[in-house]
C-alpha positions as CSV (number, residue, x, y, z in Angstrom):
1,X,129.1,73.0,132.1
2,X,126.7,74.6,129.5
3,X,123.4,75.8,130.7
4,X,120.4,73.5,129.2
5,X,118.3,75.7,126.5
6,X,114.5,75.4,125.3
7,X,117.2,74.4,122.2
8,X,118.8,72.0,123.9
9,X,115.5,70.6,125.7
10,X,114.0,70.3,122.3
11,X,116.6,68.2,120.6
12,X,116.4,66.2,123.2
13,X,112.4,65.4,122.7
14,X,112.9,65.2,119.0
15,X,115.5,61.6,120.2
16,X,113.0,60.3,122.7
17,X,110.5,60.9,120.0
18,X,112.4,59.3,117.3
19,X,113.4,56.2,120.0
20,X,109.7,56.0,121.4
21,X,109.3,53.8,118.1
22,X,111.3,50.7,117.4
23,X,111.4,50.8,113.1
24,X,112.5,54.4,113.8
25,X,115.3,53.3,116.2
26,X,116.3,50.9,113.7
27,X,116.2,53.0,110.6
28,X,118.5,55.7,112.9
29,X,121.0,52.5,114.0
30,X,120.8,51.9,110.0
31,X,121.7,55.0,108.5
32,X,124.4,55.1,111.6
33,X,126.4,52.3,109.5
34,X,126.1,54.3,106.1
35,X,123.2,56.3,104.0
36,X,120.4,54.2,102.6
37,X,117.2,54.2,100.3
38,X,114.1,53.3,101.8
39,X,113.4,50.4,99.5
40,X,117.2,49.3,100.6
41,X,116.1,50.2,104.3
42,X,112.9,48.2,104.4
43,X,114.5,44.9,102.9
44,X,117.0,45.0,105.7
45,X,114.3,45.4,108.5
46,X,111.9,43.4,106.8
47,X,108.8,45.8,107.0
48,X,106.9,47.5,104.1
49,X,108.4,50.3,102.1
50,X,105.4,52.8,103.0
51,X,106.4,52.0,106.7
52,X,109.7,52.9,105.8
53,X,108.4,56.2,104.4
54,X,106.2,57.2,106.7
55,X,108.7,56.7,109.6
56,X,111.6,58.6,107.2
57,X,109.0,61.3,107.1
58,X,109.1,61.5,110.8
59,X,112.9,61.3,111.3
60,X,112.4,64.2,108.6
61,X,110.0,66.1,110.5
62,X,112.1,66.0,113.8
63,X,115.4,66.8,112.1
64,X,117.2,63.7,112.6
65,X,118.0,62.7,108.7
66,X,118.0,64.3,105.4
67,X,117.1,63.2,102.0
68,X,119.6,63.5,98.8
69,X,117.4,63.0,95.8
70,X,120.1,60.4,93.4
71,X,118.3,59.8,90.1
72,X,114.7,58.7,90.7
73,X,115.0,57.7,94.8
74,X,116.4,59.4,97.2
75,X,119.1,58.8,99.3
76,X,118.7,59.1,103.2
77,X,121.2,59.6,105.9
78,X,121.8,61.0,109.5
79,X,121.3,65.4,109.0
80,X,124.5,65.6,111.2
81,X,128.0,63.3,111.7
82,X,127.5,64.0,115.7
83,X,124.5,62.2,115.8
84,X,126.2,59.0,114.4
85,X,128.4,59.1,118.1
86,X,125.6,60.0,120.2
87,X,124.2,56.9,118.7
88,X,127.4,55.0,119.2
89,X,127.5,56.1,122.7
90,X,124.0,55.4,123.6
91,X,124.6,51.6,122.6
92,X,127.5,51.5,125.2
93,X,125.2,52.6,127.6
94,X,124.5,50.6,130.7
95,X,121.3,51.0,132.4
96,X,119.9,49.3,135.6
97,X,116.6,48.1,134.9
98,X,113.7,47.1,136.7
99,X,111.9,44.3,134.2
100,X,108.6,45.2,135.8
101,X,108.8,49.0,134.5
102,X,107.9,50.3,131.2
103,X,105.3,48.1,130.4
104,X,101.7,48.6,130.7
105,X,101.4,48.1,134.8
106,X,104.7,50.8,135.3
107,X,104.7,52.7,138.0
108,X,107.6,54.8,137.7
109,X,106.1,58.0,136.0
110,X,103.7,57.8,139.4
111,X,106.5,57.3,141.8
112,X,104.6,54.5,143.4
113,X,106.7,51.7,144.4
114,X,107.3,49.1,141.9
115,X,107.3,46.1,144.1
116,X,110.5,44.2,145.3
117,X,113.4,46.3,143.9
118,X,114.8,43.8,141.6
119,X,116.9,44.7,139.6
120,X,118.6,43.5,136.5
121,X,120.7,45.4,133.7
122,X,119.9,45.7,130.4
């Protein structure tokens, strides 16, 4: 098993980032499928095109997709093919949640008990 780096560790932060926002988690799951322009981007997802761009300029800004200018608009997709299957693998995922966490009376960055221990998965 490799040894985590301050690399590594920061890739990592750059995702949560990039997932901490649903239109960016979107966008990522979009340009998954195949590249996209913005204007094509925000018609699919139903939100302005200067959303679009400013959340493009984030996914930018954390290294998560690239920009190929094609004529007068530029063309967006993921910055590297591996990304595409973490993606994929993330959606298999399973996780165990507890519906009480996450939300604004969460506990579980305190490590106080969350009540019951109900569970469901997600």
């Amino acid at each position: 098993m490799t040894t985590a780096t301050l690399t590594h560790t920061a890739a990592l932060a750059r995702l949560g980032h990039a997932f901490g926002d649903p239109t960016r988690a979107r966008i990522l799951l979009e340009l998954r499928e195949a590249p996209a322009h913005p204007s094509d981007l925000a018609e699919r997802l139903e939100v302005s095109r200067q959303v679009v761009s400013n959340q493009l300029a984030c996914l930018r800004g954390c290294g998560l997709v690239v920009g190929r200018p094609d004529g007068r608009r530029t063309e967006y997709r993921l910055s590297d093919p591996h990304l595409a299957h973490a993606l994929g693998d993330l959606l298999r995922l399973a996780l165990v949640v507890d519906p009480r966490c996450c939300g604004p009376e969460c506990t579980c960055a305190t490590g106080a008990p969350s009540g019951t221990g109900e569970e469901v998965a997600a």
